[in-house]
Each structure stands twice: as structure tokens, then as C-alpha cells.
DORO-481030 format. One record per residue (C-alpha): y, x, z; residue in one letter. Coordinates in pm, whole numbers, plus 50000, padded with zeros to 5 digits. Layout:
YXZA...
This chain:
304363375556898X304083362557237X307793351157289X307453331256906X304273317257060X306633303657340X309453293657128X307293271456899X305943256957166X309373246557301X310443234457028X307423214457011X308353198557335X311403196557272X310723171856945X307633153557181X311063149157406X313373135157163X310653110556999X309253101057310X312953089157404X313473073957076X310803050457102X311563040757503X314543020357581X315953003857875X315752964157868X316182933358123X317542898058113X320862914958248X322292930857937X324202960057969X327182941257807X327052915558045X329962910758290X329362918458673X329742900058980X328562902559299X327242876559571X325872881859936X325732863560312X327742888760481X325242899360702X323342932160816X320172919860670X317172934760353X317622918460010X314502917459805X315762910359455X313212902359158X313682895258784X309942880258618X309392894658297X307032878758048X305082888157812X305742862057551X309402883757531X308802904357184X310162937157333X307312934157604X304162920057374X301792950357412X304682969357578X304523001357847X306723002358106X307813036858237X310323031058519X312883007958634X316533007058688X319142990458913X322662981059041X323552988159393X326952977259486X327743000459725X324873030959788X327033040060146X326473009560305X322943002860229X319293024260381X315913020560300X315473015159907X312493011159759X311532997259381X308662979259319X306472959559046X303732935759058X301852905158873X302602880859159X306062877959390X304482895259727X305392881760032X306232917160135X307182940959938X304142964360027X301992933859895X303412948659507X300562953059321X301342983059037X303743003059240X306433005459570X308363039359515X311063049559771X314063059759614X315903090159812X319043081459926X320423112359703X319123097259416X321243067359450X324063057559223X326163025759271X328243003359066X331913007159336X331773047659252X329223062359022X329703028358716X326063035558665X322453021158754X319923037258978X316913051758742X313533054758858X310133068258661X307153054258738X304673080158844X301903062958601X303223037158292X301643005558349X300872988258007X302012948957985X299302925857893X299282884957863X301222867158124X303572883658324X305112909358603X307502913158869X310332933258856X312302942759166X314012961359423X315132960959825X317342971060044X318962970360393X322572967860449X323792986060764X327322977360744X329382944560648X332692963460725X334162963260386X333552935360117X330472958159952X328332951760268X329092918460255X328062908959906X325772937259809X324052921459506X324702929959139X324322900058890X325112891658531X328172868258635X326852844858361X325032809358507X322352789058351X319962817158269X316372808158243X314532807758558X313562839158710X315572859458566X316962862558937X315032859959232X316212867559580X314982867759946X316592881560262X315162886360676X317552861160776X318982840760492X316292831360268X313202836860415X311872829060146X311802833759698X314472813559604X315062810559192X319272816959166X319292821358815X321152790258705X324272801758968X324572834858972X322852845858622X320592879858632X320132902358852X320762938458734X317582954158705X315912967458348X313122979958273X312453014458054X309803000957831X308063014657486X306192995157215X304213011556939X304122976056750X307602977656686X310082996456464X312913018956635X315453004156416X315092968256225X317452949756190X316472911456012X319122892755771X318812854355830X321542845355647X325052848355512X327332819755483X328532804255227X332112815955153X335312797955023X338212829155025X341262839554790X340292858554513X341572894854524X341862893454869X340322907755216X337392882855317X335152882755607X331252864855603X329422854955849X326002868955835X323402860456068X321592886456218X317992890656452X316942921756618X313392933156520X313162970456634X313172984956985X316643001356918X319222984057087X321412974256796X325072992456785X326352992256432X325252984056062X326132995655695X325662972755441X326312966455085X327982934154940X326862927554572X328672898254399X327142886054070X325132916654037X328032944854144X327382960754444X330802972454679X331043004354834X328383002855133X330242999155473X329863003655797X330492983756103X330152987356468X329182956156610X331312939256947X328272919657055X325382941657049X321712933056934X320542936357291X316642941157169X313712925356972X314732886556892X317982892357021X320562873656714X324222880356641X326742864056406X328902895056330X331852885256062X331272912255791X334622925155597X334682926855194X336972922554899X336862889554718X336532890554339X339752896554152X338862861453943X339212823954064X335102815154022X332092803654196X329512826854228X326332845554419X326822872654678X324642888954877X324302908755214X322152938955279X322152959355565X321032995455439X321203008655807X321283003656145X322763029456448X323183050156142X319253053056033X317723032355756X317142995255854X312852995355876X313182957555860X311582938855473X314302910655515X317312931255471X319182908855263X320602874055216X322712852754964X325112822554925X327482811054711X331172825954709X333752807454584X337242825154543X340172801454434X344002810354369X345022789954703X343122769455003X342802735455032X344292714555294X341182707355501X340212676355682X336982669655812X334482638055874X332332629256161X329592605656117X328862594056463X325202575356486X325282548956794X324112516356824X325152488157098X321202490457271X321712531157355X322292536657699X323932569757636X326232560957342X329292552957529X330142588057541X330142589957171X332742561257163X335082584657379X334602610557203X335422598356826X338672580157035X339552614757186X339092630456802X340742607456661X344042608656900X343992648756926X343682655156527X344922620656386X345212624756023X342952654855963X339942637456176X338182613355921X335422594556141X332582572056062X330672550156321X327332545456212X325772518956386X321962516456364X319492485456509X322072464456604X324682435956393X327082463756255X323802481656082X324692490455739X321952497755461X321732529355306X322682556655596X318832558155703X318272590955560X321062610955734X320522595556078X319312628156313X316352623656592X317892613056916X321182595056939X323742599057023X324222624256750X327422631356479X326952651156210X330392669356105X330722676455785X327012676255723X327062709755851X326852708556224X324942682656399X325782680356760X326872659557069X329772633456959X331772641757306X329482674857473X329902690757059X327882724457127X328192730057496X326022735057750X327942713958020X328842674558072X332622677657969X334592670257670X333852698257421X333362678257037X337392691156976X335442729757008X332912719356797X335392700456541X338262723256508X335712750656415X334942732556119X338672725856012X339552759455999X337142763955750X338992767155436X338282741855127X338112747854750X339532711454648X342402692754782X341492653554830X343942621854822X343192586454843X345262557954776X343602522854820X344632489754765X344242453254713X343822441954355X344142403254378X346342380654639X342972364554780X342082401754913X338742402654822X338892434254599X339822470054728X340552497454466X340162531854592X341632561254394X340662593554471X342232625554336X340192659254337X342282688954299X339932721554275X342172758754298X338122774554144X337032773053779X333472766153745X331002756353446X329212728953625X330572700453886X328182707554161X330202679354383X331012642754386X332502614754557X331022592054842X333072564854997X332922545155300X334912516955410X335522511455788X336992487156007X338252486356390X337702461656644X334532444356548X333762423556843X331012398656886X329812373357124X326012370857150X323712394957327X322752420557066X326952429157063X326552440157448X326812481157493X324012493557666X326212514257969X324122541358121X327482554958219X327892527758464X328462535058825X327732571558750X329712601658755X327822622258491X330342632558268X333282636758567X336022636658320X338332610058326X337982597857979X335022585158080X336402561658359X335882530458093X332502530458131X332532544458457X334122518158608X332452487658409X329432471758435X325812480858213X325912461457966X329782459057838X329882429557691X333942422357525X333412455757358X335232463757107X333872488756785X336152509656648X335672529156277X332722509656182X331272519655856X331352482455697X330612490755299X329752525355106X328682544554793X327012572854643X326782579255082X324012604355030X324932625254725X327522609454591X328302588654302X327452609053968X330492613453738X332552612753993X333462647953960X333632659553592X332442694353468X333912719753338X335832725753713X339622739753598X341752755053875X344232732453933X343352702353695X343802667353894X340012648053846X341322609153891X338122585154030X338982550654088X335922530054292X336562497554401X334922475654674X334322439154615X334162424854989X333522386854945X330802378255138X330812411355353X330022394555734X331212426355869X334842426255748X336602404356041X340202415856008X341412429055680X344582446555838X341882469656014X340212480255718X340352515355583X339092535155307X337812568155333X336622594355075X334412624255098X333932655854807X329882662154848X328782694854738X325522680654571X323612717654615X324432722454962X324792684655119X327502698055273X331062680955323X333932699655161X336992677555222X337512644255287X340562621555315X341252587955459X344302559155374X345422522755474X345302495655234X347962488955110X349342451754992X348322433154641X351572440354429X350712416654133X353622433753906X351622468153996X355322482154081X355082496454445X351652515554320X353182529554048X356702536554171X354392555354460X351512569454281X352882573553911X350262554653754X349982527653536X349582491053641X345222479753648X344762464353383X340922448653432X338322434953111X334812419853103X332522443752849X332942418252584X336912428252627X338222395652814X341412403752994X341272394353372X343822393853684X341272411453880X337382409953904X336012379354122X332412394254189X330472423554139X329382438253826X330502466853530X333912458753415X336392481253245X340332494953442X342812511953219X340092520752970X337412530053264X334212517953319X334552504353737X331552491853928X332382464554173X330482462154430X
């Protein structure tokens, strides 16, 4: 009776054990992921090394900390270790305010032979409130013989952390705190916390992306993911449903881990596209997480999938907002001429110049908060020349040739062209080729003319150069503005947007329902540009075209051509294009050469707007 006595309560130990450790996890600003590297001063002197952890951190709201953990370099060539915490950095490490704990030098482990951290338990848990505490450890190098007594600190070996996530002071060196965070990264130190406000595993789905794939075939989505649970995040299962049929649930381990609570990944999540060429809804769920049901409420997300019988040819736009009276816009020139030069055909880009003489009506809605500013293909807003980097170097190609590989639904053409010998009316013929069936159109057509080398004399045509006599942004694209003087005044502007359409949402009809896989949709839109101040050479005109989807706002393709000469006969356009010669009428049916001024007026039996 006695021995059962003692075995129940084992076990009953043995389960306080194993939920005790499932609700405790180790967690610091150096991941366990992260990449190592090591710094130092070569010198036989102590290293105190902090990380400041904050409350305002989910994981640590209301949290209890129950030890600490560490990376030595190299345990042989170091004495005296001790771990510490406290509210405030202490000028000495005795000054630590919760707890200094000597660590026996048996206890040790190193990164150079064991691969592991140094664990420590605190002797009492100390319980997190507001504000925040200090995180740390010291030691004393007794030998600089070999490179690990030389540079005996462990770091992340990732820069431009927040500060204090590494703080370091030695006898000799640094005297004093010193913040290295933004060059060296984190230092390796965690803490083993628990949290009774939060689940063990939670996993929260922001969203999933919307989709273009081939139909039948393997497909990948990108679903955005946010850590809500205490469990460091390994792997998911979830379950794809398309149009109300759910897959097979799945699993999948994840290569960047969920590192704790508020933590986000992107992971791309593998499926089988629908057998049939169709738009439609899918949806996401993760149904698990480290193999145990996901405790989260927002398990799931949806987005449109569109499978087609091929992919598009992709191009993409970039709508760069400037204006001559921002100091920082110079870099956005570079940038749309380094775009322009490095993807030529496939770049389609858009100067959109605000408070100044190129300002063009109608754009005011889509201009972003802060210039300069593109938006590429109204999906990404970003730098025009940093793109999505955290650096002051060319990056906008990064940025841009994500978005290109992005595969389209529709193929796009353009063909434009003068309609009368004075050149005063462009005709721009756009030809939507979709490879998805769908009931409804939910697209259409915006265009945009633009023109190069609009130069003018008078003040407000001076470029504000911030640039100037600065070096910035080091590269040597930039040595334009480098070298010239603030302002710039024989500038010269270079895919201006001069004259557009249906800009926000496009022009309605433009794209006629049902959507048939593989059906060329013809839309002819034509630009009258008599009296337009901002055309000042018509050989450096362009038209440009781009396929709105009108749910999303979002850019699907877009396409760009030259103008190409008034052929009165219509021969070269037809010999080229295999169309018939325009033939223009009033409404009251009055056959014209070519319309003279804006207004509704009817081509090859079509009713045309001129502009």
C-alpha cells in the first residue's frame, strides 16, 4: 500500500515536472536561430555583458523569470563567472538588485566545445512587473593565447538591433555601459521565463495571399503568420479549403521559427491548385502547432485564387511621387533611371510630380505620407532607390524584381498612335488577354501618358538637392547630385505623367464580363493633347497601360509603347496590328478624318471618349 502511495506520488511529480516545463521556455533578443560571432579587445581583462528586457515585450507582460542562460566562447580561458539581474545597470555587478549567483566553473559549457549555453536557476523566480530589468553576466579572461581569449564575447552577428539588446563594459576597455547593439547585434543571453496569461501553443493567421497559379498544379501561398503562445513555434498543420472543399490537412516544419509571443513569419505553404481554369476563394487554417491543437481564435484566413491554363508575361509599374521643392527626391530620380536601365521593357514607370509645374490632377488620392515614396504595383509602397532596406544603398531592383516574379492572370499589349498629321490625337489600343474564366470582370484599364525631358526655366523648375555636397547614399549613382549644387536648376524630368484616365480604378467597360480563357478584350482610348502645356516634345511621349483589379486596387500587368507615326492610308497599323483602318463619326453619324477636340465620338462602330 505504501510503495502505491509512493508511486502515485511520483507520478504526480512527475506530471507537476512535465507541465511545469511546458509552460517555461527559454527567450532573449538573441534567438537561438540566430548566427554567431564573436568580438573582444584582446586583453586579460572582466566583461560585464547585459541585455535590458522590457516589459512592454508580450512574452514578459506579467511574466516569471526562473533562471538565465549564456554563451561563453571559450569556458578554459575564462575564471570568475557570475550571472546576475537587476532593475537598473549597477555600476558593479554586486550593485544587481534581484540576484548575483556564481556559476562553478564545472558547470560551465561553452560555444568552441560543448555547442551549448550555460544554464542557471534562479534560487527564487522573480515576477516581471511594468518597466524593465537587467539581464547579464561577467567574466575574467586569464589568457589571450589563442583567438577565444581574445574575443571572448558571444553575439547574434546580426547589426541594427534595438538598443540594449547588448550592453557591454570591461576594467580596461570600456569603463563604462556602452549600448553595441547596432554593431555587433545581441548578446547571447536568454532568459527561462513562464506566463500564465498566455497559451502554450497559438499560433495567429494574419493573412494568406492572394494567389495566381496553374490549375492542376503544385502551388505554394504565402500566409502570414504571428506567434501568440509561449511555445516557441516549430511546425504547423493546416487545411486548405477552396470554394468550400477542404485538402487533406498537412503538415509543415517551418525554416524560420516563431521565436515567441509577437514574433511573425511568412512561411510559403504547399497545396494543389484546382483541376479547373477559375477564380475563386481559398482559405488557410492552421489546425496545429508543434503537433498540438493551435489555442489561437484567428486560425484562419482567405483570398482569392485564381488558377489559369498558362502565366502571363508580367511587367510591372512604379508610380514614383516627387516634386522639384523635396530635398530628398533626387534619389528617387536615380532610382526610376537605374529601374528603368536594369529591366528596360518589363519596368513601366510613372513620375508623379506633386506641388510643383508638372502637377497633374487626379493622382491626389494615391499619393502616400512622406515623399519620396513609389508605390509598385499598388501593392508595395516603399523607397524609390532604398525599396525595403534598412541601409542607404541602391536596393528598389530587390524590392521590384520581387514583384515581377509574381505571376499574372492576363497578358497586356499596347499599340498607340497618332490619328491626324497635326499630332494632336493619340489612339491607344490595349489588348487584354486573360488564361482564367470568370463570371464577372473584376478589372479595368487605366492609362497614363508620359513624357521625358521636361525642362523649365523659372524658379519653381529648380530641384531641391539635399544630396548636395553630401555623401549619404555613398553609391556612385548618386554622384549627379553629389557633385552639383542645391538647387539643380537645368534639370531635366524624365517619365512625367503628362495626361491619364480611369487612374484610380480604371475606366468602366474597359474590361468586359463574362472573363473567357484566352479571348482577346480590344479597348481603344484615345488622348486629345491640344492645349496640354505639359507636352513639350512629342517624340518623347509614351503611352502606358495598366489592368486594375477593381476589388483589390492592386496592379496586375501593365504594358508600355512608343507612338508611332500618323499613317493617313491606316496601312503600317494594319499591316502591323491586323486591324482595320479608324474610321471616326460625330453621334449624328458625320464621317471625320480624325476628332479635332474632345468629346463622345464613334471608331469602327465604338463609342471613344477624347479627352
Amino acid at each position: 500500500m505504501i510503495k502505491r502511495k509512493r508511486l502515485f506520488l511520483l507520478v504526480l511529480v512527475l506530471q507537476a515536472l512535465a507541465a511545469a516545463a511546458q509552460t517555461q521556455r527559454w527567450w532573449g533578443l538573441y534567438a537561438d536561430s540566430d548566427p554567431t560571432t564573436t568580438m573582444g579587445f584582446s586583453a586579460a581583462e572582466t566583461y560585464d555583458c547585459a541585455a535590458q528586457f522590457a516589459s512592454t515585450r508580450t512574452i514578459l507582460n506579467g511574466a516569471t523569470i526562473h533562471g538565465l542562460r549564456f554563451y561563453l566562447r571559450d569556458k578554459t580561458v575564462v575564471s570568475g563567472v557570475q550571472v546576475w539581474l537587476s532593475t537598473t545597470r549597477p555600476n558593479t555587478v554586486a550593485q544587481a538588485n534581484i540576484a548575483v549567483i556564481d556559476v562553478p566553473q564545472e558547470q560551465l559549457a561553452d560555444l568552441d566545445h560543448d555547442q551549448r549555453m550555460t544554464e542557471v536557476t534562479l534560487p527564487t523566480p522573480y515576477t516581471l512587473g511594468s518597466g524593465s530589468i537587467y539581464a547579464g553576466f561577467s567574466f575574467t579572461v586569464t589568457s589571450t593565447a589563442t583567438d577565444a581569449g581574445k574575443n571572448p564575447v558571444v553575439c547574434a552577428g546580426r547589426s541594427n538591433l534595438t538598443s540594449g539588446s547588448f550592453y557591454l563594459r570591461t576594467s580596461k576597455t570600456l569603463r563604462s555601459w556602452n549600448d553595441l547593439a547596432t554593431q555587433y547585434g545581441a548578446v547571447a543571453v536568454q532568459l527561462l521565463v513562464s506566463n500564465p496569461s498566455l497559451p502554450a501553443q497559438a499560433v495567429q493567421v494574419q493573412s494568406v495571399d492572394r494567389l495566381v497559379t496553374l490549375s492542376g498544379q503544385p502551388a505554394q501561398a504565402a500566409l502570414s503568420l504571428r506567434s501568440e503562445g509561449l511555445a516557441q513555434v516549430n511546425s504547423i498543420d493546416y487545411v486548405v479549403t477552396i470554394d468550400g472543399q477542404a485538402q487533406p490537412e498537412a503538415h509543415l516544419d517551418l525554416p524560420a521559427l516563431l521565436w515567441g509571443p509577437a514574433s511573425t513569419a511568412a512561411p510559403y505553404v504547399p497545396f494543389v491548385a484546382p483541376a479547373q481554369a477559375a477564380s475563386q476563394q481559398y482559405a488557410i487554417e492552421v489546425t496545429r502547432v508543434n503537433g498540438q491543437p493551435n489555442e489561437s481564435r484567428q486560425n484562419k484566413a482567405s483570398n482569392q485564387l485564381i488558377s489559369t491554363e498558362m502565366l502571363a508575361s508580367r511587367r510591372s509599374v512604379v508610380e514614383e511621387f516627387t516634386g522639384t521643392w523635396c530635398t530628398n527626391c533626387p534619389r528617387g530620380t536615380v532610382g526610376m533611371e537605374n529601374l528603368a536601365r536594369e529591366f528596360g521593357d518589363r519596368f513601366v514607370g510613372i513620375a508623379v510630380h506633386n506641388g510643383d509645374p508638372m502637377a497633374l490632377n487626379g493622382y491626389q488620392s494615391l499619393v502616400p505620407s512622406g515623399i519620396p515614396k513609389c508605390n509598385m504595383d499598388r501593392t508595395l509602397v516603399c523607397d524609390p532607390y532604398i525599396g525595403i532596406a534598412n541601409d542607404y544603398h541602391y536596393h528598389a531592383n530587390e524590392a521590384f524584381a520581387l514583384l515581377l516574379a509574381q505571376p499574372s492572370e492576363a497578358d497586356l499589349t499596347l499599340n498607340a498612335y497618332w490619328t491626324d498629321d497635326s499630332e494632336t490625337v493619340i489612339a491607344c489600343e490595349a489588348t487584354t488577354t486573360f488564361y482564367t474564366n470568370a463570371p464577372t470582370a473584376d478589372y479595368a484599364l487605366a492609362f497614363i501618358l508620359t513624357a521625358d525631358g521636361l525642362r523649365g526655366t523659372t524658379q519653381e523648375w529648380w530641384q531641391v538637392n539635399g544630396e548636395s555636397g553630401r555623401g549619404t547614399f555613398p553609391d556612385a549613382d548618386m554622384d549627379r547630385f553629389r557633385n552639383a549644387p542645391d538647387p539643380v536648376k537645368d534639370m531635366e524630368y524624365n517619365h512625367v505623367a503628362v495626361a491619364i484616365d480611369g487612374i484610380t480604378q480604371g475606366i468602366a467597360g474597359s474590361i468586359a464580363s463574362p472573363i473567357v480563357s484566352r479571348q482577346p478584350q480590344l479597348f481603344t482610348h484615345t488622348y486629345s493633347i491640344a492645349g496640354n502645356s505639359l507636352v513639350q516634345d512629342k517624340t518623347r511621349l509614351q503611352a502606358n497601360v495598366l489592368l486594375i483589379n477593381t476589388t483589390t486596387g492592386q496592379v496586375v500587368n501593365a504594358a508600355k509603347a512608343p507612338l508611332a507615326a500618323y499613317d493617313p492610308a491606316g496601312l503600317t497599323q494594319a499591316a502591323a496590328q491586323g486591324r482595320q483602318p479608324e474610321q471616326w463619326h460625330t453621334l449624328d453619324g458625320r464621317r471625320i478624318a480624325a476628332p479635332t477636340r474632345p468629346g463622345l465620338y464613334i471608331s469602327n462602330g465604338k463609342k471613344i471618349i477624347i479627352h
